[in-house]
N, C-alpha and C positions, 0 to 999 in steps of 0.2 A: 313234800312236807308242808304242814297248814299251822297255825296257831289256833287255828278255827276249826276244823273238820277232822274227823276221827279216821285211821287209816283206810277201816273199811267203807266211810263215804266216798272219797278219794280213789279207792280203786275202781270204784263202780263207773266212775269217768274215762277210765281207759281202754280202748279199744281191744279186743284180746284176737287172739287165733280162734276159739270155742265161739264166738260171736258169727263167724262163716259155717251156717247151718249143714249147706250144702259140699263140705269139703274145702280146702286149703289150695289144695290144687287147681285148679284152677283161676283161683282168685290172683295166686302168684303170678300165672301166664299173663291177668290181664295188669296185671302191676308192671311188669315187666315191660310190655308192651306202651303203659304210659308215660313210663319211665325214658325209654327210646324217643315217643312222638314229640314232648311233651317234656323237651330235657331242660330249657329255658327255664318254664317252670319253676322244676325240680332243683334246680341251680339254687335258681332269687331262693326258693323255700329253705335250701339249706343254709343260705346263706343270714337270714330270717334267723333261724334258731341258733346261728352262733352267735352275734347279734344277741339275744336276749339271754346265751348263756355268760355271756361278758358283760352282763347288766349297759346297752348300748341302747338308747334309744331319739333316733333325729328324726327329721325327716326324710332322710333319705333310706331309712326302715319304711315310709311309706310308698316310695318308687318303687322298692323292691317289693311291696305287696303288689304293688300295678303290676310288674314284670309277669310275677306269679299270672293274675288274672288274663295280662294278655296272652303268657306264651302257653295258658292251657286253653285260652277258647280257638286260638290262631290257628290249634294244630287240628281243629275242627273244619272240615271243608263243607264252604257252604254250597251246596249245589246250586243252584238258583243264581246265588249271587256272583256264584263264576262264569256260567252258562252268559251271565247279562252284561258280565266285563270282554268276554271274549267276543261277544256277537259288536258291541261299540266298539271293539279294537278293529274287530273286521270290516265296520263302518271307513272307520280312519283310515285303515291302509288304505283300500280304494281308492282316494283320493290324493294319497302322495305318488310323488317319482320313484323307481326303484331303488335307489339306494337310502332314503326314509322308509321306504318302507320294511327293506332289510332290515335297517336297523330298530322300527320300531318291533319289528316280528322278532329279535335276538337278545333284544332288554327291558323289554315288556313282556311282563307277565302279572298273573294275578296275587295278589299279594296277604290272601286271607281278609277277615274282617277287619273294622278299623275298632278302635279304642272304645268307640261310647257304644257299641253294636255288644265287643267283647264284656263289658261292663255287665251291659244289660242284662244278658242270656246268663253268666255266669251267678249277677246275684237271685235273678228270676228265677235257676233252676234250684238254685241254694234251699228258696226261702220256700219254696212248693216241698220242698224234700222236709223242709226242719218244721212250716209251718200246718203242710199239709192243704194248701192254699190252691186253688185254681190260677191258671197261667195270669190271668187279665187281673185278678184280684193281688197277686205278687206284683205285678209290673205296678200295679197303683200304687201302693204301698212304699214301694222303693223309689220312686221317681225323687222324690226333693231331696233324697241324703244321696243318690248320684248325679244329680248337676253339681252340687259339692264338689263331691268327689273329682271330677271330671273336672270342673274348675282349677281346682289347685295339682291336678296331676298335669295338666299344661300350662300353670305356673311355673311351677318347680321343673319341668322337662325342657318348655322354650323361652324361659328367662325371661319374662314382658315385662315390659318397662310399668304398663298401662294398667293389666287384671293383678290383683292382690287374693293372698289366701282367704277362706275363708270358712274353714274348717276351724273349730277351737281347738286347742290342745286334747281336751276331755274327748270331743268327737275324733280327733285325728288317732288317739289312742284305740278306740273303739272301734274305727275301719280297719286300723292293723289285727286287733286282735280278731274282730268276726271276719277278715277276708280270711287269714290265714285256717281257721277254723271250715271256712265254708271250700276251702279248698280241698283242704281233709274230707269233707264231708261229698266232696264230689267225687275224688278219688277213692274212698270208701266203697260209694253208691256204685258206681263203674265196676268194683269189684265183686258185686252182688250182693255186697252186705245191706240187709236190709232195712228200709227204713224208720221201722220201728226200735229198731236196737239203737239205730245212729241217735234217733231222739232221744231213748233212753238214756246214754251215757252224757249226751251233751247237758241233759235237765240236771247232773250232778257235777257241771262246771261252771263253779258261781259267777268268776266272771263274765264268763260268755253270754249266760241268761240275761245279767244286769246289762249289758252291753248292747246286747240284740233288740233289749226292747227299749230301750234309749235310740238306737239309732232307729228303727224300724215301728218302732211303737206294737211290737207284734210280741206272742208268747210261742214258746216252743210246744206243738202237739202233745196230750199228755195224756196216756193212758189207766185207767183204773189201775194197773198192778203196777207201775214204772218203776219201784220201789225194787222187783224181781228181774234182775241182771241177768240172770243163769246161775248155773250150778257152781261154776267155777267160785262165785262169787261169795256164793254159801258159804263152802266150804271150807272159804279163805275167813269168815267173819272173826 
């Protein structure tokens, strides 16, 4: 419901079944599947929308957007970057006694990416998706509103006597609602829904627009017809 926007504005924002070009089936198998890897996530996420169905809003709505962004990039393995923790582990043991070494071989392991790694890659892929940007040209883009970020999520996580927020309210509003969005928008993409449709819908979600380009100074891709949802759309007018 809007005070503003007519029903069939509004619906043209919401993602349908008819939006998966290529079948349903399949898109489910990989829902499923991220749903399993990727259940942290999906936890903080649901946890997110009761939260705003009970009119809640703190900041600890903004931790659990981190949650979101760490426990879907976490469940990503970097190859490279475990290749290069294991070969330093192998380093280390060499040079203990047997029984450090045991124990670092039995409680030592590699632990996924760390925080401002998962940040990155998360909003970097977001903003290639929504913006239509090249990799180097999103990463420039996003760099000052994630030290922010990054900032005040190890504020608020390890308590420091020393670092202060620094987020406004208006911005901390604006990371909650464009993470939760860019999460959708990842888990969308994963399911093959295409990029053009994702843009499409999101161009008729007024906040998000306002919000994306405040924080990001960027505009959502936008094509001559954006206006043409699909059929379903029509027909609902």
């Amino acid at each position: 419901q809007s005070n503003f926007d007519t029903r069939s504005y509004l619906r043209k924002g919401l993602f349908k079944i008819s939006d998966f070009e290529e079948g349903i089936g399949s898109a489910i198998t990989v829902f499923y599947k991220i749903q399993n890897e990727c259940m942290l996530a999906c936890e903080a996420y649901k946890q997110i929308l009761l939260d705003e169905e009970i009119k809640i809003s703190t900041y600890n709505k903004f931790l659990k957007v981190m949650q979101v962004v760490e426990g879907f990039q976490r469940a990503k393995i970097d190859e490279s970057e475990e290749v290069e923790f294991n070969n330093k582990k192998n380093e280390i043991m060499v040079k203990l006694d047997k029984t450090d070494r045991e124990f670092v071989k039995k409680y030592t392991s590699y632990n996924g990416q760390n925080f401002r790694k998962c940040i990155n890659e998360f909003t970097i892929g977001s903003i290639q998706i929504i913006s239509g940007l090249p990799r180097t040209k999103a990463k420039e883009e996003c760099k000052k509103i994630i030290g922010k970020i990054i900032n005040d999520r190890d504020v608020y996580t390890h308590a420091s006597k020393e670092a202060r927020p620094i987020l406004t309210i208006e911005e901390l509003q604006a990371v909650n609602y464009c993470y939760k969005s860019f999460f959708r928008v990842l888990v969308l993409n994963n399911m093959s829904l295409s990029e053009r449709i994702i843009r499409k819908r999101l161009l008729f979600d007024r906040k998000f627009v306002v919000y994306y380009e405040k924080l990001f100074k960027l505009k959502i891709e936008k094509e001559d017809n954006y206006h043409d949802t699909g059929e379903f759309d029509q027909m609902m007018w």
